[in-house]
C-alpha positions in Angstrom: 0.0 0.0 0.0 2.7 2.7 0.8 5.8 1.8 -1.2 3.5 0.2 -4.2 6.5 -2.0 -5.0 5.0 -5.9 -6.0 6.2 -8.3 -3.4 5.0 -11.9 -2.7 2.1 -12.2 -0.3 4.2 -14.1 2.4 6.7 -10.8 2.7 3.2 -8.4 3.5 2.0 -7.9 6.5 -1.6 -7.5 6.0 -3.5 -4.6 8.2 -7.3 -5.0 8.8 -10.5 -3.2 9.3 -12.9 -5.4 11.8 -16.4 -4.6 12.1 -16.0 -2.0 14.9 -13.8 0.2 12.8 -10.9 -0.6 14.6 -7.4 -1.6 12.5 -5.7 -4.6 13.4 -3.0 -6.7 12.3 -4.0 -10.2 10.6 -0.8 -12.6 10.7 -2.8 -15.2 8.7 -4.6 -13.2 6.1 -7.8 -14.7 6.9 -10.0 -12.3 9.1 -13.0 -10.7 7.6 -12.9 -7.1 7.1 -11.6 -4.6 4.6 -7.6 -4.8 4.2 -4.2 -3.4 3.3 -0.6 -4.7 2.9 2.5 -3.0 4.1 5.8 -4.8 3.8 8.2 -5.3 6.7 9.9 -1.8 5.7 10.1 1.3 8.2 9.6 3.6 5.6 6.4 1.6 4.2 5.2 2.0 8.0 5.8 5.6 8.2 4.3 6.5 4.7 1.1 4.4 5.6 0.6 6.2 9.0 1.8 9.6 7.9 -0.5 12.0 5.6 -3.9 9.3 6.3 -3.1 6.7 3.5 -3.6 3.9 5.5 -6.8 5.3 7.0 -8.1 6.1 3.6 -7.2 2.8 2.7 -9.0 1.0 5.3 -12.1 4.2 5.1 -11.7 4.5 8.7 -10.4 6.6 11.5 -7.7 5.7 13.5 -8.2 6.5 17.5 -4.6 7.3 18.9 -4.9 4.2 20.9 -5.1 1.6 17.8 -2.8 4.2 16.1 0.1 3.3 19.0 -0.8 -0.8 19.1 0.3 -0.6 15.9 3.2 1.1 15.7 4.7 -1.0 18.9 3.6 -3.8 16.5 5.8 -2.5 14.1 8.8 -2.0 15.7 9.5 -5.5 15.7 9.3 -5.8 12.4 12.1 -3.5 11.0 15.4 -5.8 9.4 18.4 -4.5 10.5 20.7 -4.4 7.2 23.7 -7.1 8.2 25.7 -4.6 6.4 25.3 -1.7 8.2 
């Protein structure tokens, strides 16, 4: 969704919309609801959150509470480059 580059399912993360309006993250692609795929990049995270694309995405509003559960969920996500 953020970065628009074409990646294999398996490398997405996929972000949901359950039926209270909430956003949630769906490890196994399978809940119900209206959804969106960010990969395991920072900057894919950051570009989703920032400027409302991933709320416009998902047509929904974010609360600051489900807008922090995710973002702690993301910080585990982030690959450290070996070569760095």
């Amino acid at each position: 969704m953020a970065c628009r580059e074409v990646k294999a399912k398996e490398e997405l993360i996929r972000l949901v919309r359950n039926a209270d309006k909430a956003v949630e993250v769906d490890i196994d692609g399978r809940k119900t609801g209206r959804g969106a795929y960010l990969c395991r990049e920072q900057a894919c995270w950051e570009s989703g959150f920032n400027g409302g694309r991933l709320e416009y995405t998902l047509r929904t509003s974010l609360t600051e509470a489900n807008r922090q559960e995710l973002i702690n969920f993301s910080k585990g996500l982030f690959r450290v480059d070996p070569k760095e």
